[in-house]
C-alpha positions in Angstrom: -13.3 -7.9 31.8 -15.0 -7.2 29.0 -14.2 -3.4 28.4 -10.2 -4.2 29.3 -10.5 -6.4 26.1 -12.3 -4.1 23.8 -9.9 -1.2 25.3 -6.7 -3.6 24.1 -8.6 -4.4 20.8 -8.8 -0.8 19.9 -5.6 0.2 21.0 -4.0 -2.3 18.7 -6.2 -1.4 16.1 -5.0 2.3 16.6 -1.4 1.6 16.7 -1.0 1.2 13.3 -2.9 4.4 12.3 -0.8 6.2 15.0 2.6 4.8 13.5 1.8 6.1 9.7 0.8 9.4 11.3 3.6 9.4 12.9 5.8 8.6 9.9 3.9 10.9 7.8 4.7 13.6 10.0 8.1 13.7 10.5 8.7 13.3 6.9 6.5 16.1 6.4 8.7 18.2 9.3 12.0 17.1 7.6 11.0 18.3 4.5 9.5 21.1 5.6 13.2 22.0 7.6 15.1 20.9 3.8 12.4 23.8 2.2 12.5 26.5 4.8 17.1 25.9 4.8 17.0 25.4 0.9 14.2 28.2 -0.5 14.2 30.6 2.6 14.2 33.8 -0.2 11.7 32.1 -2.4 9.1 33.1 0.6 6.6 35.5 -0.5 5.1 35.8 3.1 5.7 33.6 6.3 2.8 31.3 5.0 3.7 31.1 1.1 6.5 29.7 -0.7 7.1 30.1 -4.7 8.6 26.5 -4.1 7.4 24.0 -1.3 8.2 20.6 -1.1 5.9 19.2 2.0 3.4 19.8 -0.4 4.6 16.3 -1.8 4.5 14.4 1.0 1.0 13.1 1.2 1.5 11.8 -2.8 4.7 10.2 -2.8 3.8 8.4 0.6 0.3 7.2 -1.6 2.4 6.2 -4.5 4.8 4.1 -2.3 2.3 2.8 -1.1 0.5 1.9 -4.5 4.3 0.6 -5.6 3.6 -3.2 -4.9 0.1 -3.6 -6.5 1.6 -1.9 -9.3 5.1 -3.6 -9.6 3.0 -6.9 -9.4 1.1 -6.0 -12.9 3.8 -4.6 -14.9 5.9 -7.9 -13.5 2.8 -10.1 -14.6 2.4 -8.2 -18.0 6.3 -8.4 -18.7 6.7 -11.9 -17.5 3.8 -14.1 -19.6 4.0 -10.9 -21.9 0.6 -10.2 -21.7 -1.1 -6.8 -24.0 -0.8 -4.3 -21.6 -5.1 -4.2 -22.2 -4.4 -7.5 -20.8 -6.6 -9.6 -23.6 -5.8 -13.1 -23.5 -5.7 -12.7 -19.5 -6.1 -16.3 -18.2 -6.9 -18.0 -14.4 -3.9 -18.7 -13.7 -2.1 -15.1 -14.5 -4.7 -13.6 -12.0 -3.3 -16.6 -9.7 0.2 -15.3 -10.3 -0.8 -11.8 -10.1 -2.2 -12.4 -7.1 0.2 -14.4 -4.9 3.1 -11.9 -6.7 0.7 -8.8 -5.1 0.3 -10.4 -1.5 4.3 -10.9 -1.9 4.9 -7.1 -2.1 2.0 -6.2 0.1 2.8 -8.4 3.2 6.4 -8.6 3.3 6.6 -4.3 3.6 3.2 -4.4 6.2 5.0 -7.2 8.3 7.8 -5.7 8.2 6.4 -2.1 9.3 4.4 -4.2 11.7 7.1 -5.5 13.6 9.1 -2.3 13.8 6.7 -1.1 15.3 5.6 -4.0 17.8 3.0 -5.4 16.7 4.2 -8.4 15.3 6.5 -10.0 17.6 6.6 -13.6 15.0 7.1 -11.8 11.9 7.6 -14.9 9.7 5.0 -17.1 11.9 2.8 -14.1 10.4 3.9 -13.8 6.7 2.6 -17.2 5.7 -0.9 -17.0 7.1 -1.2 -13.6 5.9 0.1 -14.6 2.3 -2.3 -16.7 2.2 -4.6 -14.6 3.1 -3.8 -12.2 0.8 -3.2 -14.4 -2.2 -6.9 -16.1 -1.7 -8.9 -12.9 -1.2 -7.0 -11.3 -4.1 -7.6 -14.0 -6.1 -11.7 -13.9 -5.5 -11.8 -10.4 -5.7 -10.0 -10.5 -9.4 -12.1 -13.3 -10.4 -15.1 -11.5 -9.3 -14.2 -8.6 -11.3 -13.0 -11.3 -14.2 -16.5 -12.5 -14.5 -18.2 -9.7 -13.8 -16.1 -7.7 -16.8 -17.4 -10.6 -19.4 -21.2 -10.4 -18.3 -21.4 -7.2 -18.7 -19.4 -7.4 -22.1 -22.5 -10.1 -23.2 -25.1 -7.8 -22.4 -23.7 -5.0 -25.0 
């Protein structure tokens, strides 16, 4: 009984690794077709291109990826129109910032989650995971909040 459970538990766990791979590599094949179609003289051997966009793939998939945490801060700064050093930084912006983060972190993971099956109640999910989210953000950036101003001190 035991080993049935652990075998579900690390199946699920591997699902979502096996769906980005997935992803990953048919947008790496499709591109890979658009090169080989588009720049088929700009070979220099069967292995080299002058021009090859697959190569792209693995950084535009990280910087999609990297799009929420990064939309939340330049919507933080712009809103409260903060320094973009962020001086004058309060609790409640890193409150803000983080429930706006978990916003544009969990609504794109539930929703790749349940695509792929693994979240059959996708808004019985986004709450508790909001939360989630929003209160481990929050800790982590106070953390680093406090952290930042001791070390300041000791200068």
């Amino acid at each position: 009984m035991k080993t049935s459970s652990h075998n579900q538990l690390a199946t699920s766990q591997l699902n979502p690794f096996l769906g980005s791979a997935s992803l990953t590599a048919l947008a790496w094949i499709t591109v890979f077709q658009l090169n080989t179609y588009l720049f088929e003289n700009a070979a220099l051997t069967e292995y080299v291109s002058r021009i090859f966009f697959p190569a792209a793939v693995p950084i535009v998939l990280s910087l999609l990826s990297a799009a929420g945490p990064v939309g939340a801060v330049i919507l933080v700064i712009a809103v409260f129109k903060l320094s973009k050093d962020l001086t004058g930084l309060r609790w409640w912006h890193l409150f803000v910032l983080a429930l706006v983060g978990a916003v544009f972190n969990v609504i794109p993971t539930q929703t790749y989650l349940h695509l792929i099956g693994l979240s059959e109640d996708f808004w019985g999910n986004v709450g508790p995971m909001l939360l989630g989210d929003t209160l481990g953000t929050i800790t982590m950036l106070m953390v680093a909040s406090y952290s930042a101003k001791f070390a300041t001190r000791l200068h």
